[in-house]
C-alpha positions as CSV (number, residue, x, y, z in Angstrom):
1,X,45.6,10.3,52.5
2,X,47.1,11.9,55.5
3,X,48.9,10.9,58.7
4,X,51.2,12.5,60.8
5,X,51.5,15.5,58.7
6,X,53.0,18.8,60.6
7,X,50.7,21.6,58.4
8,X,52.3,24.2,59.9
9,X,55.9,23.3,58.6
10,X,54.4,21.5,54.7
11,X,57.8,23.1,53.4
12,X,59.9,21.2,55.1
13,X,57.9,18.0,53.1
14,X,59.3,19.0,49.6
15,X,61.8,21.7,49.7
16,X,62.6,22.0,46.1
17,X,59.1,22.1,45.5
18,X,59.0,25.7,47.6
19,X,58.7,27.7,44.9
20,X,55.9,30.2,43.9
21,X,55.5,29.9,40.6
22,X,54.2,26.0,41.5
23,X,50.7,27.1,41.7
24,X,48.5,24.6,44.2
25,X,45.5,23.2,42.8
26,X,42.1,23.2,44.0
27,X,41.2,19.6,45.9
28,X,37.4,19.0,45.5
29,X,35.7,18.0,48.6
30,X,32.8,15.2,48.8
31,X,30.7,14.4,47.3
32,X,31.7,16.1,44.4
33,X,31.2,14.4,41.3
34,X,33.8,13.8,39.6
35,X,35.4,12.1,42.9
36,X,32.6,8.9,42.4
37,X,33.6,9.0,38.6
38,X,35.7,5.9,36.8
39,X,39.3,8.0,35.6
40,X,40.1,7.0,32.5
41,X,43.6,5.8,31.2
42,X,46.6,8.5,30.5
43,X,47.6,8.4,26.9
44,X,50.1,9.6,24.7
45,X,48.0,12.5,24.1
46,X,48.0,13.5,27.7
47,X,51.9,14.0,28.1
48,X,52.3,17.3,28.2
49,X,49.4,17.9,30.4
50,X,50.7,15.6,32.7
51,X,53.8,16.5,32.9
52,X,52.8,19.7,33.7
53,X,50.5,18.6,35.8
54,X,53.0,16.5,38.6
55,X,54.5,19.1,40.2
56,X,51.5,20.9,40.8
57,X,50.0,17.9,42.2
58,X,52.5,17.2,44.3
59,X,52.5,20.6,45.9
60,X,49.2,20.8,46.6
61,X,49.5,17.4,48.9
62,X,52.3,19.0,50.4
63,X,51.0,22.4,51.1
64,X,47.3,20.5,52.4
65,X,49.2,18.4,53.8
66,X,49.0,15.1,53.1
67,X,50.9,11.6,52.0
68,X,48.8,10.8,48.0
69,X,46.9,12.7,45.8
70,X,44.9,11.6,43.1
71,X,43.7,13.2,39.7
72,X,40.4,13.4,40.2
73,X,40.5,14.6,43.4
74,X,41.6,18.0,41.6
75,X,38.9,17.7,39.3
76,X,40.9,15.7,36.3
77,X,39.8,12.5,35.8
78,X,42.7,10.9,35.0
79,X,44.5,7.7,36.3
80,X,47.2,9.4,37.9
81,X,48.3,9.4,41.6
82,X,51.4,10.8,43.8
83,X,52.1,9.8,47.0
84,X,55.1,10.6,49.6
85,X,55.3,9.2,52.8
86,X,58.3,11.0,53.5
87,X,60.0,7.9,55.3
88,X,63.2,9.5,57.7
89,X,61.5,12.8,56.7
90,X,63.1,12.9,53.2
91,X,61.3,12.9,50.2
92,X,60.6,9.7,48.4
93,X,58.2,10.6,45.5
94,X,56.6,8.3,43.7
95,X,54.5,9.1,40.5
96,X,52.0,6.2,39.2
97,X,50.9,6.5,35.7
98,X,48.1,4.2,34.7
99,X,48.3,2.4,38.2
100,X,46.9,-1.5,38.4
101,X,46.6,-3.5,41.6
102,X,48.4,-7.0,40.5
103,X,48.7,-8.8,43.7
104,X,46.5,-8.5,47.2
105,X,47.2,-10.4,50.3
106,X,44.3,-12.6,52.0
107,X,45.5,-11.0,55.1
108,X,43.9,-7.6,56.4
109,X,44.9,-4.8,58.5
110,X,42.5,-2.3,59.6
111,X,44.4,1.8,60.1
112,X,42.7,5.3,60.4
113,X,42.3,7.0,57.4
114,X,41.6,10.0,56.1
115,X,41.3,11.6,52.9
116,X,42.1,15.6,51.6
117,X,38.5,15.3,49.6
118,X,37.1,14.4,52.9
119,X,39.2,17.2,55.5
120,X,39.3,16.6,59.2
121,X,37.5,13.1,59.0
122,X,38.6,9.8,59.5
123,X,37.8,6.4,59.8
124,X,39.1,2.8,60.5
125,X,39.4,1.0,57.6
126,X,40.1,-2.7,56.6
127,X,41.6,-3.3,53.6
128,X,44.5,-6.2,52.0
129,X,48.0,-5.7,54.2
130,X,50.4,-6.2,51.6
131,X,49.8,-4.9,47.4
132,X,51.5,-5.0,44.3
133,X,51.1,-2.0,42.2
134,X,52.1,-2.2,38.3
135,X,52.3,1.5,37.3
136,X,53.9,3.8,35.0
137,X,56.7,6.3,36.7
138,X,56.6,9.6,34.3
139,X,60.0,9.1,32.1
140,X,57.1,6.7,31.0
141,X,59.3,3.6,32.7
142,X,57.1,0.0,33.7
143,X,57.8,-0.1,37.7
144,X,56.8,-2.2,40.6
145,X,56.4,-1.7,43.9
146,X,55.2,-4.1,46.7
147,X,54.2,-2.6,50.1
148,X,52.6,-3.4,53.4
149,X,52.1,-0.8,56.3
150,X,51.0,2.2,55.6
151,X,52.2,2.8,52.0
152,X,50.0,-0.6,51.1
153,X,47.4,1.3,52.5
154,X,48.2,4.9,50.9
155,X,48.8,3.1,47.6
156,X,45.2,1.3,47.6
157,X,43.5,4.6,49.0
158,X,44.9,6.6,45.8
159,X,44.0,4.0,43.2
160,X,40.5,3.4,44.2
161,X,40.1,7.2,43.7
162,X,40.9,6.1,40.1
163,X,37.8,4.0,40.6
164,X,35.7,6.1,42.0
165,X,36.0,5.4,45.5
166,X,36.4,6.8,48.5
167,X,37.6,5.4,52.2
168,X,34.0,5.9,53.6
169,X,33.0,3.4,50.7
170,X,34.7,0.3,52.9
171,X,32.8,1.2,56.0
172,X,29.6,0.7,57.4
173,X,26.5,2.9,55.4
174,X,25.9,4.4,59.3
175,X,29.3,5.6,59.6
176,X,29.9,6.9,55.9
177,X,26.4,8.9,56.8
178,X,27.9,9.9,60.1
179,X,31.3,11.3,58.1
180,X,29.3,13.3,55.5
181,X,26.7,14.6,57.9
182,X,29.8,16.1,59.5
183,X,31.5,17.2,56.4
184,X,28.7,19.1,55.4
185,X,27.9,20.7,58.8
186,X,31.5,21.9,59.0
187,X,31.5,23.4,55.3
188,X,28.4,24.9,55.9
189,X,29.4,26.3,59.1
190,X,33.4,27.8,57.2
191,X,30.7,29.4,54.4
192,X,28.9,30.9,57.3
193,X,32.2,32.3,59.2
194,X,33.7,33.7,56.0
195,X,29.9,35.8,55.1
196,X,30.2,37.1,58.1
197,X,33.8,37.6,58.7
């Protein structure tokens, strides 16, 4: 997700993450694959890999910018999502390992989102106000977290790309054809400017 990101100042979002030898990763773009793909579970096995694999996550959804950045959206298809809303503008990480929605409000609020696998479109979406997310951290630590606002709704966006499943999902099959119309157009069109450029 993104909101209210500044991309020409993404440093300012992680400053100890400012560091070249942090390499970004590549975020696929829709309708890739591997974005409509059920992630499976991070195991023991996977440790290593993940551990290596957090800070780079994290600074590529700083550098894009955004707020949450899933696994899969980097082609891993893993249950594994960050997310930083940078509340005050200071960092407030939060890794989820293994991330399951236990609680969901009956009442809804509708925001604008937007999504880094789906750049420069967004859409209003409807979805429970208030979550409770029972997740991993990675010292490997059971946490909590209940949120409303927008981190209920960053939190939900990031684990239904675990799922499979994008924002355009919850909105209307004329919309979601509107959005990836778009998309396409404008990827075709940045193809076109770089051959020719």
């Amino acid at each position: 997700m993104r909101e209210n990101i500044d991309p020409d100042r993404w440093e300012r979002y992680m400053p100890f993450m400012i560091d070249d030898t942090v390499k970004s990763l590549h975020i696929l773009i829709a309708p890739d694959k591997v974005l409509k793909a059920h992630a499976r579970p991070v195991t023991a096995h996977d440790e290593q890999a993940v551990r290596e694999l957090i800070p780079r996550m994290f600074a590529s959804m700083y550098r894009a910018p955004g707020i949450g950045l899933a696994a899969p959206q980097v082609g891993l298809s893993l249950r594994l999502a960050v997310v930083d809303l940078m509340p005050n503008d200071k960092p407030a990480p939060i890794v989820m390992i293994n991330p399951e929605i236990v609680g969901l409000s009956k009442e809804l609020a509708t925001r604008e989102e937007g999504c880094l696998s789906l750049p420069n479109q967004y859409a209003d979406v409807t979805r429970p106000s208030l979550v409770k997310v029972r997740f991993l951290d990675q010292s490997g630590a059971r946490k909590e977290i209940e949120a409303d606002g927008l981190l209920s709704a960053c939190l939900q966006h990031e684990i239904d790309h675990l799922d499979g499943v994008l924002f355009v999902d919850h909105i209307s099959a004329l919309k979601r054809n509107i959005i990836m119309r778009r998309l396409a157009k404008e990827i075709r069109q940045k193809r076109e400017d770089a051959l020719a450029g």
